[in-house]
C-alpha positions as CSV (number, residue, x, y, z in Angstrom):
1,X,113.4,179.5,66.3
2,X,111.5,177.4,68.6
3,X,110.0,180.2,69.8
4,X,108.6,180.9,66.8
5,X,107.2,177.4,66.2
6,X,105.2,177.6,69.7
7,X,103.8,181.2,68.7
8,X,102.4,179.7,65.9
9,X,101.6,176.1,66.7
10,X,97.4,175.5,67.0
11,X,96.8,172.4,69.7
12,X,94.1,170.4,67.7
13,X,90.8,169.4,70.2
14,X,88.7,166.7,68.3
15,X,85.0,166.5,69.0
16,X,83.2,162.9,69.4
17,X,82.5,161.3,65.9
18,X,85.2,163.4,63.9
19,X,86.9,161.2,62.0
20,X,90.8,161.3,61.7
21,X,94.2,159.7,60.4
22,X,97.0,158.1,62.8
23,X,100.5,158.5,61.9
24,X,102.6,155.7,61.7
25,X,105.4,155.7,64.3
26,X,107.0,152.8,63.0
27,X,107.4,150.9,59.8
28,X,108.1,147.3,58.9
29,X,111.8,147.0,58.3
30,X,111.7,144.4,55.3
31,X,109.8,147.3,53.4
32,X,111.0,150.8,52.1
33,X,109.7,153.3,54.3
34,X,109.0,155.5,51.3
35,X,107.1,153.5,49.7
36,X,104.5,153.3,52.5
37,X,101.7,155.2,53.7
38,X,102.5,157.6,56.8
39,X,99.0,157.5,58.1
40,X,96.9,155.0,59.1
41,X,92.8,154.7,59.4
42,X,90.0,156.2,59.5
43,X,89.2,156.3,62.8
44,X,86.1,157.9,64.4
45,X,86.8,159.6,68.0
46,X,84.6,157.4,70.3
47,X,86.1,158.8,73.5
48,X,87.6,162.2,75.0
49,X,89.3,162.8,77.4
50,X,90.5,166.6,77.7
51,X,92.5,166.5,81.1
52,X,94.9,164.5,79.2
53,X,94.3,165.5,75.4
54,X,93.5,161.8,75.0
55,X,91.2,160.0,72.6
56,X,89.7,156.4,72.2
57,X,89.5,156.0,68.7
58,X,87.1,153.2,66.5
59,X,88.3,151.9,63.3
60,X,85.4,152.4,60.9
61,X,86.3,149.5,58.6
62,X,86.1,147.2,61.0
63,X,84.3,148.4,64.1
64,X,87.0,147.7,66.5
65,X,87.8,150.3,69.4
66,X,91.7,150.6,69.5
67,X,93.3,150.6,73.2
């Protein structure tokens, strides 16, 4: 089976300025996790870095670069 899954899985390279979700790892614990969103954002990629498929991401709202 997992097999399988890695045959098919496509490893998703973002380009600077495409804009994307974040998933949520974690959710507030005095709120139904249903009930909430499971992604977060938009964010615009500011940043790659393809050695470590890493990104450095700006919140478009507010214009903040996230750590």
């Amino acid at each position: 089976m997992k097999n399988t899954h890695d045959r098919k899985a496509k490893l998703n390279i973002f380009k600077i300025g495409d804009k994307v979700l974040m998933i949520r790892e974690y959710f507030d614990l005095h709120k139904t996790a249903k009930l909430l969103s499971r992604y977060t954002g938009p964010y615009e990629i500011v940043k790659t870095n393809p050695e470590f498929n890493c990104y450095q991401l700006k919140d478009i709202q507010t214009g903040k670069t996230l750590n």
